[in-house]
N, CA, C and O atoms as a Tinker XYZ file with bonds, in Angstrom:
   392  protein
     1  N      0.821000   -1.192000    0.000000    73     2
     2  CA     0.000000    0.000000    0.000000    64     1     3
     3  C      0.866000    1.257000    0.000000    63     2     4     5
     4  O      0.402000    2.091000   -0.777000    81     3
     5  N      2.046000    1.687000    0.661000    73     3     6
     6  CA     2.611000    2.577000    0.923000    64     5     7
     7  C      3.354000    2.821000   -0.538000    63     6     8     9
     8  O      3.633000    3.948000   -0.947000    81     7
     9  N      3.575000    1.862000   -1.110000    73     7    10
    10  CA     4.341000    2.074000   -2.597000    64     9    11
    11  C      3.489000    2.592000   -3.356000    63    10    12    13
    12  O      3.706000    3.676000   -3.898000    81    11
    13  N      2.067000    1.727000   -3.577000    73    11    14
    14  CA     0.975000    2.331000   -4.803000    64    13    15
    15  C      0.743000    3.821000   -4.285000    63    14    16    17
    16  O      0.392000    4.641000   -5.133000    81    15
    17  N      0.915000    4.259000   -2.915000    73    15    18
    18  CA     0.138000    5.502000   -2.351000    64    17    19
    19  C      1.116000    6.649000   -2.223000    63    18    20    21
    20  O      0.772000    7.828000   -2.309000    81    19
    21  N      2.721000    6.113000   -1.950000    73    19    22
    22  CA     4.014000    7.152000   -1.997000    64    21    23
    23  C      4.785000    6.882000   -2.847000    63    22    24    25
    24  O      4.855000    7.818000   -3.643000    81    23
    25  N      5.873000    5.492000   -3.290000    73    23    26
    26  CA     6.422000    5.157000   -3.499000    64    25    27
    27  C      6.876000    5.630000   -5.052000    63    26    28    29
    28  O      7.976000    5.963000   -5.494000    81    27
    29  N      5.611000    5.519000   -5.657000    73    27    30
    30  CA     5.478000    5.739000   -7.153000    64    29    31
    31  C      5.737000    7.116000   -7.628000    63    30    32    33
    32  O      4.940000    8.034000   -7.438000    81    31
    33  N      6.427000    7.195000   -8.007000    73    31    34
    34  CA     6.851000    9.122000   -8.570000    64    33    35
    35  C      5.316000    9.941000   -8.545000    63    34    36    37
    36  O      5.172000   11.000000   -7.933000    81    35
    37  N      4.193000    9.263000   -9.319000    73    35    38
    38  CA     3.620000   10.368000   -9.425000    64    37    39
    39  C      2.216000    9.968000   -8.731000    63    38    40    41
    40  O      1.123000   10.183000   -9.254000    81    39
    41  N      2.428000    9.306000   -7.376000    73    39    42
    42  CA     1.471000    8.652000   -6.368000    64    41    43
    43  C      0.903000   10.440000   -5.331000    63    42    44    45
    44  O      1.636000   11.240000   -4.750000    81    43
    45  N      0.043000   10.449000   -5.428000    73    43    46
    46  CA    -0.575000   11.464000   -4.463000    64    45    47
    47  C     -1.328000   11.283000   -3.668000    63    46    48    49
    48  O     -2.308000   11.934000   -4.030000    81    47
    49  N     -1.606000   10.694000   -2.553000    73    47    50
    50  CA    -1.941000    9.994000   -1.351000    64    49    51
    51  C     -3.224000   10.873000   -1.184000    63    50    52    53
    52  O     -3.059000   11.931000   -0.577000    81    51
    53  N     -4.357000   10.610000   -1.595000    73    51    54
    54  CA    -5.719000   10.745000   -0.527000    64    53    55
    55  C     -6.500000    9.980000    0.436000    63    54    56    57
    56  O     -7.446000    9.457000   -0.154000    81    55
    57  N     -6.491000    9.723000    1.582000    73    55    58
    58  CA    -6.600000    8.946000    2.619000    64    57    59
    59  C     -7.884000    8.628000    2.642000    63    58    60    61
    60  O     -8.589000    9.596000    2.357000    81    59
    61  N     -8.523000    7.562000    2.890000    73    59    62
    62  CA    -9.691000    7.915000    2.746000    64    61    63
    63  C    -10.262000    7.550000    4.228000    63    62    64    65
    64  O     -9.885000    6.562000    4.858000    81    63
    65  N    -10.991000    8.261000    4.579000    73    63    66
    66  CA   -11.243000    8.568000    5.845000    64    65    67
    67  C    -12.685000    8.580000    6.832000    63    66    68    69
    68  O    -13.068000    9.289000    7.763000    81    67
    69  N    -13.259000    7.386000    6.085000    73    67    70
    70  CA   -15.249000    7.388000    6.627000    64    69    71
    71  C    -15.230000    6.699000    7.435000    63    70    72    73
    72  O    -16.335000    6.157000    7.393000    81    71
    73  N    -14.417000    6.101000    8.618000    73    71    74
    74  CA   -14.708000    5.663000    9.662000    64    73    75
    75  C    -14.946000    6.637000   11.061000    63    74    76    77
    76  O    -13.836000    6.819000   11.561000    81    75
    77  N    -15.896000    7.247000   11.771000    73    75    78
    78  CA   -15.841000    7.821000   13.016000    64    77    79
    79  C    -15.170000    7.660000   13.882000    63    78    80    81
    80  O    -14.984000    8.611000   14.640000    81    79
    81  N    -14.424000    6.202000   14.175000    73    79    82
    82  CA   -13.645000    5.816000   14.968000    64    81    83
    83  C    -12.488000    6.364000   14.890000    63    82    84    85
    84  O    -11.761000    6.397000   15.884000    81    83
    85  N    -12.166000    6.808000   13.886000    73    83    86
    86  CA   -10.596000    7.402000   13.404000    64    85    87
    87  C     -9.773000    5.984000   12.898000    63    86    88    89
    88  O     -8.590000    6.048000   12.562000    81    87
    89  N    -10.434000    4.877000   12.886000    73    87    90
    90  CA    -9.148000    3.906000   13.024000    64    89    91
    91  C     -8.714000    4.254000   11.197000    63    90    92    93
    92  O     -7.586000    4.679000   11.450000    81    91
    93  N     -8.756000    4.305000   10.491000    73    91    94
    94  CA    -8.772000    4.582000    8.959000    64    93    95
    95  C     -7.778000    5.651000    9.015000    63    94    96    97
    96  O     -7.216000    5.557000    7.924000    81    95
    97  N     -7.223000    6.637000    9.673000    73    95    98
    98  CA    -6.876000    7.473000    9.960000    64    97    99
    99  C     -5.489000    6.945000   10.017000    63    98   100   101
   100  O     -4.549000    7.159000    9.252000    81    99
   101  N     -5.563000    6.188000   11.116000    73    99   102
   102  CA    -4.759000    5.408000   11.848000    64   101   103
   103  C     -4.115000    4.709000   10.963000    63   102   104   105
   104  O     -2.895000    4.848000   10.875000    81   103
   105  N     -4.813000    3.807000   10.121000    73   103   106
   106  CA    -4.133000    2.450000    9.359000    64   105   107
   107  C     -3.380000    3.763000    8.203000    63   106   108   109
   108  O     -2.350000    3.260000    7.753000    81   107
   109  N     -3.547000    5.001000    7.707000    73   107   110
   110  CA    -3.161000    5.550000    6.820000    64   109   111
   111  C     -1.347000    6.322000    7.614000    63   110   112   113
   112  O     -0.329000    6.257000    6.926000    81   111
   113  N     -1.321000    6.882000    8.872000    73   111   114
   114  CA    -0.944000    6.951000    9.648000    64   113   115
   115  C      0.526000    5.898000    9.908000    63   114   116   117
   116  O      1.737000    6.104000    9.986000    81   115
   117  N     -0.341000    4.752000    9.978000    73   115   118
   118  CA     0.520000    3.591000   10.099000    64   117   119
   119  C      1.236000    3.042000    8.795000    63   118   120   121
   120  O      2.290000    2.429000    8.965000    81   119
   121  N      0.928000    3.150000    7.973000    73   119   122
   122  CA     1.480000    3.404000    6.408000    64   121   123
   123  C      2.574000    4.214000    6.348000    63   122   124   125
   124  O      3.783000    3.982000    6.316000    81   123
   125  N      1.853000    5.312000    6.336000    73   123   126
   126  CA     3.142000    6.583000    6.481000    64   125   127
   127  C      4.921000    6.121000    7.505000    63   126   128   129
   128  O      6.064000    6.238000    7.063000    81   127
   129  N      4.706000    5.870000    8.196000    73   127   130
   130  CA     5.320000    5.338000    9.427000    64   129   131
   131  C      6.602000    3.670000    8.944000    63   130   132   133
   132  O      7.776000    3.329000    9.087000    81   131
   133  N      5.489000    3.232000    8.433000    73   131   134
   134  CA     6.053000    1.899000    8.001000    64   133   135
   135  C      6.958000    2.798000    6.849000    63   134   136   137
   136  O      7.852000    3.537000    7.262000    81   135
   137  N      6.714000    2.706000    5.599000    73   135   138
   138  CA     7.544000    4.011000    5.254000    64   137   139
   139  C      9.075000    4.697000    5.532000    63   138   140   141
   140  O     10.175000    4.519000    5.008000    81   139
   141  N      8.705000    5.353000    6.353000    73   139   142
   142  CA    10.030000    5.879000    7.160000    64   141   143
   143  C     10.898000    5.029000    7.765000    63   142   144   145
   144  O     12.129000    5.037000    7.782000    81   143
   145  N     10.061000    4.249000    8.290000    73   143   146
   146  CA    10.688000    3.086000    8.619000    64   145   147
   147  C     11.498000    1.973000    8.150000    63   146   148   149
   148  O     12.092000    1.142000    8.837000    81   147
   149  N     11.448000    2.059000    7.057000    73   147   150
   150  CA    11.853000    0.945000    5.647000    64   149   151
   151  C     12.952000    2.408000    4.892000    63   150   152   153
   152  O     13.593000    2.083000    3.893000    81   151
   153  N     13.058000    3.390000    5.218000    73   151   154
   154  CA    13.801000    3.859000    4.123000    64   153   155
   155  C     13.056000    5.316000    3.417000    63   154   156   157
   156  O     13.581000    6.366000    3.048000    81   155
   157  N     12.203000    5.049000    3.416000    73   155   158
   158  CA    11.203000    6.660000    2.508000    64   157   159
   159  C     10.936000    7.621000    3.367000    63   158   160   161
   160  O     11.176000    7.485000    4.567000    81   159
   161  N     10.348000    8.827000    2.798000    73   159   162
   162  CA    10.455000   10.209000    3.210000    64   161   163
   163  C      8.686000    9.723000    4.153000    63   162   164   165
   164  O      8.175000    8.641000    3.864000    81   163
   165  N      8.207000   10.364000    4.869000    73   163   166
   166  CA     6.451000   10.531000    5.775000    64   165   167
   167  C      5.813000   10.636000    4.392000    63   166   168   169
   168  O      6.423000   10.666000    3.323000    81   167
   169  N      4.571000   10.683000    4.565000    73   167   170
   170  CA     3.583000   10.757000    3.183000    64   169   171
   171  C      3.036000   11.605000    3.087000    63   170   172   173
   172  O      2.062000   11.729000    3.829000    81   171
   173  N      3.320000   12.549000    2.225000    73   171   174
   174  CA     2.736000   14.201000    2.412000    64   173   175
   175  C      0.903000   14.155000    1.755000    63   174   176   177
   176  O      0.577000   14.072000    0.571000    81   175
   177  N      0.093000   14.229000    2.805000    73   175   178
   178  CA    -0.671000   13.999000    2.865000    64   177   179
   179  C     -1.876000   15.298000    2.467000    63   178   180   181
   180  O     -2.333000   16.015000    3.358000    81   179
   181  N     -2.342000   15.471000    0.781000    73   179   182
   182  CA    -2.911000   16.600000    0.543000    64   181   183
   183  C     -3.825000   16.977000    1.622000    63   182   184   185
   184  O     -3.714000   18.134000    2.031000    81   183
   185  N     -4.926000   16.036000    2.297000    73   183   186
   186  CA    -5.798000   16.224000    2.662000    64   185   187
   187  C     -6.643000   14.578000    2.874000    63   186   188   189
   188  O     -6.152000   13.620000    2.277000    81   187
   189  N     -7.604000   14.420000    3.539000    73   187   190
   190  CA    -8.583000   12.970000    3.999000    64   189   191
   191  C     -9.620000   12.970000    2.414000    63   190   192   193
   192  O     -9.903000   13.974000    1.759000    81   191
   193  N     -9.883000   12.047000    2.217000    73   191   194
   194  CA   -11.660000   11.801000    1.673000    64   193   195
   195  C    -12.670000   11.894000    2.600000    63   194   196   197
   196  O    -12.190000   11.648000    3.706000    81   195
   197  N    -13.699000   12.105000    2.658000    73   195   198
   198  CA   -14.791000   11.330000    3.596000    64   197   199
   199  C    -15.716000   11.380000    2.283000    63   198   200   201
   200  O    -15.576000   11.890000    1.172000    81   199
   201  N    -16.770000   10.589000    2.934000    73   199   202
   202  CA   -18.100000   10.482000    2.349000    64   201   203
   203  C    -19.216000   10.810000    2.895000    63   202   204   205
   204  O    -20.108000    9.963000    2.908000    81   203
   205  N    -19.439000   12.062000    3.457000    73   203   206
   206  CA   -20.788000   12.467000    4.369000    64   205   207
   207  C    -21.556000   13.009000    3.157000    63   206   208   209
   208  O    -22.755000   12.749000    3.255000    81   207
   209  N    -21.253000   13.642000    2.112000    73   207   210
   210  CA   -22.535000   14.112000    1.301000    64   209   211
   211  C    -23.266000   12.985000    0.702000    63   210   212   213
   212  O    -24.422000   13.033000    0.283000    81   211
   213  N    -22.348000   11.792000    0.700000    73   211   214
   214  CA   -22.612000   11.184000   -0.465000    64   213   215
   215  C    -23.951000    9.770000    0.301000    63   214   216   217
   216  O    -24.862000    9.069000   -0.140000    81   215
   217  N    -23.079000   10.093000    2.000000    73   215   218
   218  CA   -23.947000    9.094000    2.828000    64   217   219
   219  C    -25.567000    9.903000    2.877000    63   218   220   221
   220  O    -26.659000    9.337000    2.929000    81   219
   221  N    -25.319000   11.232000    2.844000    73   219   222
   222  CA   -26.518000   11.760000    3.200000    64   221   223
   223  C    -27.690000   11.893000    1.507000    63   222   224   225
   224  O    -28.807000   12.371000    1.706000    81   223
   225  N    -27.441000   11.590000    0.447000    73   223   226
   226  CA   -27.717000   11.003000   -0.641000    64   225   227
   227  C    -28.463000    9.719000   -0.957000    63   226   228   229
   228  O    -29.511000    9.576000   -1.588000    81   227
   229  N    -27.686000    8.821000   -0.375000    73   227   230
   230  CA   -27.872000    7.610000   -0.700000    64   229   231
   231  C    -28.182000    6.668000    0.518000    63   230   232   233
   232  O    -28.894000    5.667000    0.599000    81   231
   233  N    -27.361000    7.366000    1.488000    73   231   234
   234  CA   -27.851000    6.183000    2.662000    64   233   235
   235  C    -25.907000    5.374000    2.997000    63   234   236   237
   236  O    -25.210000    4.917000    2.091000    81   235
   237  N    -25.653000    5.411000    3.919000    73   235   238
   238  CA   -24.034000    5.044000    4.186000    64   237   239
   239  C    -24.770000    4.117000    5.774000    63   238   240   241
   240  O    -25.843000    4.260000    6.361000    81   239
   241  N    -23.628000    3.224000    6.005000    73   239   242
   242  CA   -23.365000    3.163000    7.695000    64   241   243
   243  C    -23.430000    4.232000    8.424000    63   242   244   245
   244  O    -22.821000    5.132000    7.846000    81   243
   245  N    -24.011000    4.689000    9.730000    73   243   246
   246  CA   -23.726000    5.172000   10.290000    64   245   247
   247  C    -22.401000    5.642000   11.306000    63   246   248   249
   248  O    -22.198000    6.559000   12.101000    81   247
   249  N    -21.842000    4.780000   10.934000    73   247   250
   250  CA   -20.253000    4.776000   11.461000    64   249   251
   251  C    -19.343000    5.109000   10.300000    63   250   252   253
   252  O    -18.158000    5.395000   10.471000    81   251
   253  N    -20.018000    5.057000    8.929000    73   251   254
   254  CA   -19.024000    5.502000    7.662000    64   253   255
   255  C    -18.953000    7.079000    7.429000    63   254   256   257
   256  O    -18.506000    7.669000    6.446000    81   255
   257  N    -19.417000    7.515000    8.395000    73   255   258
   258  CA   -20.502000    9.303000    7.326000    64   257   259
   259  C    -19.239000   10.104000    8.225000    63   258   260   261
   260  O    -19.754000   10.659000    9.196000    81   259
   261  N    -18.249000   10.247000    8.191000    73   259   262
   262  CA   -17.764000   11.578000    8.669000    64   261   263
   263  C    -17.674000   12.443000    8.015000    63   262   264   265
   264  O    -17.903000   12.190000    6.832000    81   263
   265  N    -17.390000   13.582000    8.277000    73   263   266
   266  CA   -17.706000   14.871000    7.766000    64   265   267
   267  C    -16.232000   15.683000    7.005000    63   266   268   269
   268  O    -15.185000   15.460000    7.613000    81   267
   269  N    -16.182000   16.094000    6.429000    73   267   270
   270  CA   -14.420000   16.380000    5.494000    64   269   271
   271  C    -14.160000   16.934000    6.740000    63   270   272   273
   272  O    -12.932000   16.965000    6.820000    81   271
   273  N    -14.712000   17.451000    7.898000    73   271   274
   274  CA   -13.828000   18.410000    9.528000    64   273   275
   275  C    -13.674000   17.095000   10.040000    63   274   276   277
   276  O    -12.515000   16.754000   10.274000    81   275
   277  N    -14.608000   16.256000   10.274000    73   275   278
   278  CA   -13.924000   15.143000   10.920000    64   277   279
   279  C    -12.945000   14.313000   10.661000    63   278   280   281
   280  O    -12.041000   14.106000   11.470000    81   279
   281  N    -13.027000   13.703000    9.408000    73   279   282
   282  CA   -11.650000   13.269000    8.436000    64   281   283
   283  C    -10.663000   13.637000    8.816000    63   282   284   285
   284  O     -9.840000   12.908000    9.370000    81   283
   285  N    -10.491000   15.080000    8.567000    73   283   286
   286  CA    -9.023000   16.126000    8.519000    64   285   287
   287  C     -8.654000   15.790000    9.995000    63   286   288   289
   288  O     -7.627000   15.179000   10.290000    81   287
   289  N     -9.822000   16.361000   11.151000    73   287   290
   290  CA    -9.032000   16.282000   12.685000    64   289   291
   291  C     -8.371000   14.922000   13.073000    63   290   292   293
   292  O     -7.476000   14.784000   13.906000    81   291
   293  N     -9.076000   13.752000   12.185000    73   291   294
   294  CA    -8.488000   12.359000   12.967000    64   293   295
   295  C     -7.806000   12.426000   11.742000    63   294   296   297
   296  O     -8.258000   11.386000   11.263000    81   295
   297  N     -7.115000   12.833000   10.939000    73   295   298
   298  CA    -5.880000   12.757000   10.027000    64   297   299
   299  C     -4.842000   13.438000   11.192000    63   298   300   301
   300  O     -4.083000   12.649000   11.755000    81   299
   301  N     -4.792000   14.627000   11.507000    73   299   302
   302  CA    -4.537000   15.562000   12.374000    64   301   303
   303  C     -4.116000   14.687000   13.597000    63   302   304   305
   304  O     -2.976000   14.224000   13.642000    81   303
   305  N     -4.898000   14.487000   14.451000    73   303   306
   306  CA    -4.265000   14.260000   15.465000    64   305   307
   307  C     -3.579000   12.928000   15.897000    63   306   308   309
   308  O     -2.710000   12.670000   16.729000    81   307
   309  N     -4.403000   12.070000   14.889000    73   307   310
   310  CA    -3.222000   10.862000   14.808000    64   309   311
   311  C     -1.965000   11.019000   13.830000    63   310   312   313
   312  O     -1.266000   10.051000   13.529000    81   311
   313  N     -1.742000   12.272000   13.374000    73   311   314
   314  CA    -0.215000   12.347000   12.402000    64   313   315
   315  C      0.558000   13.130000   13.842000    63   314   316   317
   316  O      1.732000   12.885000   14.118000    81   315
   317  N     -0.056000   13.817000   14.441000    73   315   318
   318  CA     0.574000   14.574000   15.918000    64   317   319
   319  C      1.152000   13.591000   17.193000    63   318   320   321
   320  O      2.126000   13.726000   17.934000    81   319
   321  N      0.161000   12.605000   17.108000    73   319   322
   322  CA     1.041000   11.464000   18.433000    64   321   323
   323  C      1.813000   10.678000   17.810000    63   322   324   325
   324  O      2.229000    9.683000   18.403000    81   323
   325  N      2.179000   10.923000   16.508000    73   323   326
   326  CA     4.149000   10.485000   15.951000    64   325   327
   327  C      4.451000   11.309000   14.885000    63   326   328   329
   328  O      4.108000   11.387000   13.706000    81   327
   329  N      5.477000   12.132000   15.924000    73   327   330
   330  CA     5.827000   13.692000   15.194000    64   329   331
   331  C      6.466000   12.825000   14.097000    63   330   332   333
   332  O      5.549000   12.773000   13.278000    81   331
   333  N      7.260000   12.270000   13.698000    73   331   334
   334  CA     7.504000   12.310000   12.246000    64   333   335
   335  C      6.870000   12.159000   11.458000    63   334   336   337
   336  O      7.469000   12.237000   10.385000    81   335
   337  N      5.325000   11.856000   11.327000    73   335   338
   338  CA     4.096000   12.153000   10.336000    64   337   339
   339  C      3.403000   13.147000   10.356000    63   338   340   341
   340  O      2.272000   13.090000    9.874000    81   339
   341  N      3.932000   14.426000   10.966000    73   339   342
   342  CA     3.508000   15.428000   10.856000    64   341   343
   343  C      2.977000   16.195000    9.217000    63   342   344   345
   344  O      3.882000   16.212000    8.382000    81   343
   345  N      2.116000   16.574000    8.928000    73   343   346
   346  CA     2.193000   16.969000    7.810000    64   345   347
   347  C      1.449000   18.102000    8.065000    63   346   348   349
   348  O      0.846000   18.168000    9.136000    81   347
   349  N      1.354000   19.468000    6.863000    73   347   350
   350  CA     0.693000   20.013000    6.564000    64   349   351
   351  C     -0.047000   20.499000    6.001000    63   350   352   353
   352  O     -0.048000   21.578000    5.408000    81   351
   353  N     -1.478000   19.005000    6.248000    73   351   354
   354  CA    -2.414000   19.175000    5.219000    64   353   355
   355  C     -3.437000   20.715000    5.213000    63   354   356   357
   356  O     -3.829000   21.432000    6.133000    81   355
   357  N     -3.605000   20.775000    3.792000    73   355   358
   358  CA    -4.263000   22.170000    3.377000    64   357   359
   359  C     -5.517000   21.592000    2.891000    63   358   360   361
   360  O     -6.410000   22.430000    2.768000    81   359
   361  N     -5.893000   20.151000    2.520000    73   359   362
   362  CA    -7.596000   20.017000    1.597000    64   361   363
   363  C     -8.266000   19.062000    2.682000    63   362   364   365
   364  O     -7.808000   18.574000    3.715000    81   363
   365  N     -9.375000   18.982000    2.144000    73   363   366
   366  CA   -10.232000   18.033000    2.646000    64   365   367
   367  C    -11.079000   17.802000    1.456000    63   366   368   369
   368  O    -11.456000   18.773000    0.800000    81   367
   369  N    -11.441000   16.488000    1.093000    73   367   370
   370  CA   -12.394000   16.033000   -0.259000    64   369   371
   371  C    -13.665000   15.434000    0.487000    63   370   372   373
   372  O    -13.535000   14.876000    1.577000    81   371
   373  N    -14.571000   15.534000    0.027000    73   371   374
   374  CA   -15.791000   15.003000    0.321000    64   373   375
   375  C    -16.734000   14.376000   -0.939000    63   374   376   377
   376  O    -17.359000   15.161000   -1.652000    81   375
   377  N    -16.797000   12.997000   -1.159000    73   375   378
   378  CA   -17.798000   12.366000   -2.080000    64   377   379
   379  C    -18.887000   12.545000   -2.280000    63   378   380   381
   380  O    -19.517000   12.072000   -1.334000    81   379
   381  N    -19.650000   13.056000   -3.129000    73   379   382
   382  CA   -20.947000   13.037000   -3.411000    64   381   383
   383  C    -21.825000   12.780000   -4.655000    63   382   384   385
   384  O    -21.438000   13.378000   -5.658000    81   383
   385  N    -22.725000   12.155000   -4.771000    73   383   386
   386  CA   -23.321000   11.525000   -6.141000    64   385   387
   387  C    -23.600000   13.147000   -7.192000    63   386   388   389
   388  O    -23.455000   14.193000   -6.558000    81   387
   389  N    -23.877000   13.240000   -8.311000    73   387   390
   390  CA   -24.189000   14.640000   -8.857000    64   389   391
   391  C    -25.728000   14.291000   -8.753000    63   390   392
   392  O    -26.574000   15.120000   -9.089000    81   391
């Protein structure tokens, strides 16, 4: 995962991020990490996905629907409890059907 998502010259990492729990956050987090760990630079991380417009559309889990603020903060504060995944994300994406 860390190769298809960093590794690749022209790989641009969007996390995708519809769990409330944050654990998605986490496993992206833990990627990054493994990473550094093996040899590569943290994973500069534009910004999360979520899917709240798209849950509120169609119908999602209730545990899938976070919101692009929620995404970003559990991107956020699980890249903060291991400073070397610090990043400074600037986007947040949010899915939605047209």
């Amino acid at each position: 995962m860390q190769y298809i998502s960093w590794g690749v010259p022209a790989a641009v990492p969007l996390p995708q991020v519809y769990r409330n729990d944050g654990v998605m956050a986490e496993q992206w987090v833990l990627i990054s990490l493994w990473g550094i760990n093996h040899g590569d630079s943290a994973m500069v991380f534009r910004g999360p996905l979520s899917q709240d417009k798209a849950c509120q559309q169609v119908g999602c889990s209730p545990t899938l629907n976070n919101t692009p603020t929620q995404a970003w903060n559990q991107m956020v504060n699980k890249m903060d409890a291991r400073p070397s995944t610090i990043e400074d994300m600037r986007y947040s994406v949010d899915i939605h059907w047209r």
